[in-house]
N, C-alpha and C positions, 0 to 999 in steps of 0.2 A: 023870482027866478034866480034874483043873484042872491040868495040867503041855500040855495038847494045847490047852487055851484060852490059856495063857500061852505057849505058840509060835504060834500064829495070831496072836494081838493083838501077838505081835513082827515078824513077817512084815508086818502091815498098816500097822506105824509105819515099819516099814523101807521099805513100798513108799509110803510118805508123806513123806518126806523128800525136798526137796526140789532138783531135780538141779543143781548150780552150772556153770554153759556157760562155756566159756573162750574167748577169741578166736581164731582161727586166725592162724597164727603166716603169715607172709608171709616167702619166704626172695628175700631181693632179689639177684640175681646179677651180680655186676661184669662187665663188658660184655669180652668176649675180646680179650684183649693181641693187639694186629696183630705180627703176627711176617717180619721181612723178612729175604730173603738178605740176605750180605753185596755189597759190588759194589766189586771192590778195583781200583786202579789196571793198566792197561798197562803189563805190565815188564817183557816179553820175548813175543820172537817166533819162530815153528817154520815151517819150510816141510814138508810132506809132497806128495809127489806132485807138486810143482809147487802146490799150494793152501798160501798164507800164511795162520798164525792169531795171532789176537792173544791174548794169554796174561793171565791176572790168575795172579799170583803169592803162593802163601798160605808169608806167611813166619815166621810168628809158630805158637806150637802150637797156642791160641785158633782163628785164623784156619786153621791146616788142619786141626784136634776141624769145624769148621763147612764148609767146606766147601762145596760145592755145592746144602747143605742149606736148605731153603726156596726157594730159585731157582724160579719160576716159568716161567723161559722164558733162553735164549741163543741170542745170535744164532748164525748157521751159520758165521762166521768166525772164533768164539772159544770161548777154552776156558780149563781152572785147570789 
C-alpha cells in the first residue's frame, strides 16, 4: 500500500512541476536571388529561308553550360 501511495504522490509532483514555454523560433528567409539570362553580344548572322537572325554567340564553356537558360523571352529575329 505504501509503494501505490508513493507512486501517486510521484505522479502528482510530476504533474506539478511546472512547464518551461520557450519562444518560437522565427526562421527568417532571405529573399530569392533574382536570377537573369545571360544577353550576350551580336556576333554573327544566318540567313535561312531568306529570314536574317541575329546570333549571340556563346563562346566561352560558362557561357554555353548557360545557355538560353533563364531567358524569358527572344525576340523572333534572334537566336544563340
Amino acid at each position: 500500500m505504501s509503494q501505490w501511495l508513493g507512486i501517486v504522490v510521484s505522479f502528482l509532483l510530476l504533474g506539478c512541476t511546472p512547464i518551461i514555454a520557450t519562444e518560437p523560433t522565427h526562421v527568417v528567409q532571405a529573399p530569392a536571388k533574382e536570377v537573369r539570362g545571360q544577353n550576350l553580344p551580336i556576333s554573327a548572322y544566318a540567313t535561312i529561308a531568306g529570314q536574317r537572325f541575329e546570333l549571340e554567340v556563346a563562346k566561352t564553356p560558362q557561357q554555353q553550360q548557360t545557355g538560353l537558360m533563364y531567358r524569358t523571352s527572344l525576340a523572333d529575329n534572334r537566336g544563340m
